[in-house]
BABATI-178720 format. One record per residue: residue in one letter; x, y, z of N, C-alpha, C, CB in turn. Coordinates in steps of 0.001 Angstrom, whole numbers, padded with zeros to 6 digits, always signed. Glycine has a CB too. Layout:
AXYZXYZXYZXYZ/...
# end
This chain:
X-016599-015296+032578-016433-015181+031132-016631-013729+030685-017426-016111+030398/X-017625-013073+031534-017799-011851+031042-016757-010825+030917-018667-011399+031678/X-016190-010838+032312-015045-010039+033103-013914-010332+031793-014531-010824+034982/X-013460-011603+031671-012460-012149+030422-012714-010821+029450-013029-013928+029544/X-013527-011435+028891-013970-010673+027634-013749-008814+027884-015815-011148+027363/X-014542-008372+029077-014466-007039+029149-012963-006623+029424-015430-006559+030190/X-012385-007456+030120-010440-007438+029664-009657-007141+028783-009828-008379+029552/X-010402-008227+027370-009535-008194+026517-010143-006751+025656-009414-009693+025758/X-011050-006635+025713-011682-005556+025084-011066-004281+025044-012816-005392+025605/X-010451-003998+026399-010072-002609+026844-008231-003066+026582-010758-002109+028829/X-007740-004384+026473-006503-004505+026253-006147-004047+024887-006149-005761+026510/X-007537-004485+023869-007245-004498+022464-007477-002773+021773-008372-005746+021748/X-008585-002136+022971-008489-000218+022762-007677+000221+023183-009397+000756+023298/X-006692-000518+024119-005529+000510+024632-004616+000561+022898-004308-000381+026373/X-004574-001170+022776-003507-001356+021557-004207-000505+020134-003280-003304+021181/X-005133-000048+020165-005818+000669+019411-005394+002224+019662-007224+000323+019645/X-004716+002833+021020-005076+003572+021562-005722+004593+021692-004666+003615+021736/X-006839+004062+022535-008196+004385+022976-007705+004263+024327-009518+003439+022491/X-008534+005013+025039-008535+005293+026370-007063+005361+027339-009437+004273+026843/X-006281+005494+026678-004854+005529+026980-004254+006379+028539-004250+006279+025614/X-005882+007593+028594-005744+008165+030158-005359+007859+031237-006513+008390+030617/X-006149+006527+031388-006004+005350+032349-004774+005064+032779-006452+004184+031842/X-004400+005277+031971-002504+004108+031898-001826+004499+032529-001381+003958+030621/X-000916+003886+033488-000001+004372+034202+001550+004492+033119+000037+003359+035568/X+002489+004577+033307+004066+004848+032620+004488+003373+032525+005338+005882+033703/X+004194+002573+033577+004380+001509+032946+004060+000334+032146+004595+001336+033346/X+002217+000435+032307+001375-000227+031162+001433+000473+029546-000224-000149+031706/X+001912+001778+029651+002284+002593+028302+003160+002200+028093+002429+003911+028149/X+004300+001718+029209+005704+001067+027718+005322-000718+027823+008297+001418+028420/X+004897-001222+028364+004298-002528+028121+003241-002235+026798+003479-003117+029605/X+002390-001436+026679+001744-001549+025070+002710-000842+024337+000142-000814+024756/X+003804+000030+024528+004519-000038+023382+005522-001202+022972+005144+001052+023398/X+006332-001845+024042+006773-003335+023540+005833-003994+022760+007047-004299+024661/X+004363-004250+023214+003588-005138+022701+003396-005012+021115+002393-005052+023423/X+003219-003656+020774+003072-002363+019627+004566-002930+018796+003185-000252+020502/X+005511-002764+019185+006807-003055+018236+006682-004594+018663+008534-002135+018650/X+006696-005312+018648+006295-006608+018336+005750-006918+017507+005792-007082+018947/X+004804-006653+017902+003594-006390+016529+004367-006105+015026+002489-004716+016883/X+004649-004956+015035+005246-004482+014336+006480-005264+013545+005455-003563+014978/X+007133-005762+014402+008303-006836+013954+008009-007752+013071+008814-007630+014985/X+006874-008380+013796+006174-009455+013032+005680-009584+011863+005370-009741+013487/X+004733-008495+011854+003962-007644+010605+005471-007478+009545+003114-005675+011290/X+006362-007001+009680+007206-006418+008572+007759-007841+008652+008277-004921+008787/X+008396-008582+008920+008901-009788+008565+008029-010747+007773+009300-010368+009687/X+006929-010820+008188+005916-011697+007346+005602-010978+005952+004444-011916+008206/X+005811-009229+006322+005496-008725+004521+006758-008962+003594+005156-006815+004325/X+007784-008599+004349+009225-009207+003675+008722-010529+003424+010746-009246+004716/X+008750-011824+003781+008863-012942+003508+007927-012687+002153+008510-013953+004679/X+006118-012438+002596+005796-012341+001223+006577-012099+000003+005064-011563+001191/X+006921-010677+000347+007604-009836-000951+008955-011065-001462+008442-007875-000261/X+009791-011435-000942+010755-012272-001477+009501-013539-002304+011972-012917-000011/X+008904-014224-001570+007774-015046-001699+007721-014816-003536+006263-014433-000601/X+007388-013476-003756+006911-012935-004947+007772-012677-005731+006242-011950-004855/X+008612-012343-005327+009654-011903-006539+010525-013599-006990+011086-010395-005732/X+010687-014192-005931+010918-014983-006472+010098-016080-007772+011240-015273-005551/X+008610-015804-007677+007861-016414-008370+007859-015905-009764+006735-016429-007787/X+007972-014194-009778+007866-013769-010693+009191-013738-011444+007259-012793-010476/X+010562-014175-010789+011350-014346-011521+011567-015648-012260+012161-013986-010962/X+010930-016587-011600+010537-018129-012691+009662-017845-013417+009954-019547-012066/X+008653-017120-013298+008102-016802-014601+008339-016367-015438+007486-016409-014705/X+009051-015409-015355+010289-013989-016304+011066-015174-016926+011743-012561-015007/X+011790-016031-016314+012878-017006-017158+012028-018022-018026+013963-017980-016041/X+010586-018542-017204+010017-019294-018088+009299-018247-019514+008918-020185-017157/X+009344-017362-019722+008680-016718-020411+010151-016133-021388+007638-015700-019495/X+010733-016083-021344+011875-015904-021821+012082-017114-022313+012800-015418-020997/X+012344-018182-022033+012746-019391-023178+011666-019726-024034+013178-020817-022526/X+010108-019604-023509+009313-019835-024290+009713-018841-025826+007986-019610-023496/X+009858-017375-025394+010190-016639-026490+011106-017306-027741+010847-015518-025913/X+012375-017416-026642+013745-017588-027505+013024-019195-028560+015616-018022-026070/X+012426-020222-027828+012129-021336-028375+011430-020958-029563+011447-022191-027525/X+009581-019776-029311+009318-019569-030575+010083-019235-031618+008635-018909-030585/X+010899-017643-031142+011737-016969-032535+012266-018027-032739+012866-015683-032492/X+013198-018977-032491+013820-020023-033385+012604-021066-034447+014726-021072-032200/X+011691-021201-033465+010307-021939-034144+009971-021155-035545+008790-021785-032995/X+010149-019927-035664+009255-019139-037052+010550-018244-037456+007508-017917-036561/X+012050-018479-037006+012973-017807-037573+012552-016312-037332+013136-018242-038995/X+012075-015827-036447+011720-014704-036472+013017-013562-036162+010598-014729-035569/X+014031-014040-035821+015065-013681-035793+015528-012578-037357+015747-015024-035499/X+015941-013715-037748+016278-013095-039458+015307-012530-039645+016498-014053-040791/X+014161-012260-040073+013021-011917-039913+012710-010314-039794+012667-012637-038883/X+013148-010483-038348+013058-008700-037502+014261-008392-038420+013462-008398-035259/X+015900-008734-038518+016781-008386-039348+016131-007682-040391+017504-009420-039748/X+015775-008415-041155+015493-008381-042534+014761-006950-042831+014584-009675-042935/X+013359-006575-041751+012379-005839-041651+013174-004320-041380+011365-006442-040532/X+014168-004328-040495+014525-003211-039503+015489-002670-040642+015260-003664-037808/X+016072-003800-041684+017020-002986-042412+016354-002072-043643+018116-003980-042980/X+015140-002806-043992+014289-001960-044867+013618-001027-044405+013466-002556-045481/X+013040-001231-042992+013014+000516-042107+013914+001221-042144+012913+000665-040657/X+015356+001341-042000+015954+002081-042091+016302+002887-043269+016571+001672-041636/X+016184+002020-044247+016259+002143-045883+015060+003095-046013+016052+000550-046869/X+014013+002872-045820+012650+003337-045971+012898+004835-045552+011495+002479-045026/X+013342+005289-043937+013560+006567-043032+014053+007198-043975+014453+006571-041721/X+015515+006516-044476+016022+007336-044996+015721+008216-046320+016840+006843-044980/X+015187+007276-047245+014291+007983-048378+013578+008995-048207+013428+007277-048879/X+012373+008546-046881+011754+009331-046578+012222+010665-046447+011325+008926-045782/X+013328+011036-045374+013706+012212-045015+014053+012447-046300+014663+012398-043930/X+014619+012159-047262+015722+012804-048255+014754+013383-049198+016892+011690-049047/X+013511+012884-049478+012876+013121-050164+011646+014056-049491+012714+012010-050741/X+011407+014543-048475+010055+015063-047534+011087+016670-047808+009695+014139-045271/X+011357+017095-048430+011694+018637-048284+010780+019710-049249+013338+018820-048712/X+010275+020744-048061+009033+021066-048773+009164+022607-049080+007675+020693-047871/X+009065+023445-049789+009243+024934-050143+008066+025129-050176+009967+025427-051367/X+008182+026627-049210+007149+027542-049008+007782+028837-048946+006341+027249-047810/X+006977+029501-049166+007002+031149-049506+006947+031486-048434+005950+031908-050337/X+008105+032596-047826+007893+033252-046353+007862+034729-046480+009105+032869-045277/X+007263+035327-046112+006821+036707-045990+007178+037314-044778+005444+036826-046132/X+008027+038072-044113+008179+038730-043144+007761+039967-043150+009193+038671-042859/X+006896+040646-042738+006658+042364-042345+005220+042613-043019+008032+043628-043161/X+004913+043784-043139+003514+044418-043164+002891+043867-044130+003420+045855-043335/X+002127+043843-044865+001217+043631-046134+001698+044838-046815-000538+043574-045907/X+001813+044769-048073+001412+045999-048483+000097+046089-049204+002391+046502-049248/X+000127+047661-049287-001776+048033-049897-001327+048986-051002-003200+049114-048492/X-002131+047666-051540-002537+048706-053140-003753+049590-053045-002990+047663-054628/X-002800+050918-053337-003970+052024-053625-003955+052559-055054-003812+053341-052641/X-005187+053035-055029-005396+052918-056460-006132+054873-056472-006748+051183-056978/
# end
């Protein structure tokens, strides 16, 4: 049991690589197969997640979207925003037409009164 163990130990520092001296050319491309395996696996299972997720979050996106469309029809909020955005615009425009401000501009030295 011991021997087992002290096996896998030095199998799992090579795949770490640790002690890699040891290795002959052909246990180095046997842990690199082992290494892209690994690797294969690892990125396929994060892909699967990632689809996993997006797909969830796109039923949520659609469920959250009709909930919307259902309220605005629930409180007419529709006409509503209309109604608001046209008196903002009404509003801007006053604003600007009316915000024009005169000031006195002075370019060049002071002059001095001497007396």
């Amino acid at each position: 049991m011991a021997k087992k163990i002290e096996l896998l130990e030095n199998a799992s520092r090579k795949l770490l690589g640790h002690n890699l001296d040891t290795c002959s050319m052909e246990e180095l491309h046997e842990i690199d197969n082992q290494l892209e395996k690994s690797l294969k696996n690892i990125r396929s299972r994060k892909a699967q997640l990632f689809k996993d997720e997006l797909e969830k979050l796109q039923a949520k996106e659609k469920l959250l979207l009709e909930e919307n469309e259902r309220l605005c029809q629930k409180i007419g909020l529709k006409r509503i925003l209309e109604v608001e955005k046209q008196r903002e615009i009404g509003s801007c425009n006053q604003s600007t037409q009316s915000s024009e401000v005169v000031t006195e501009l002075f370019i060049g030295l002071p002059t001095r009164h001497c007396s």
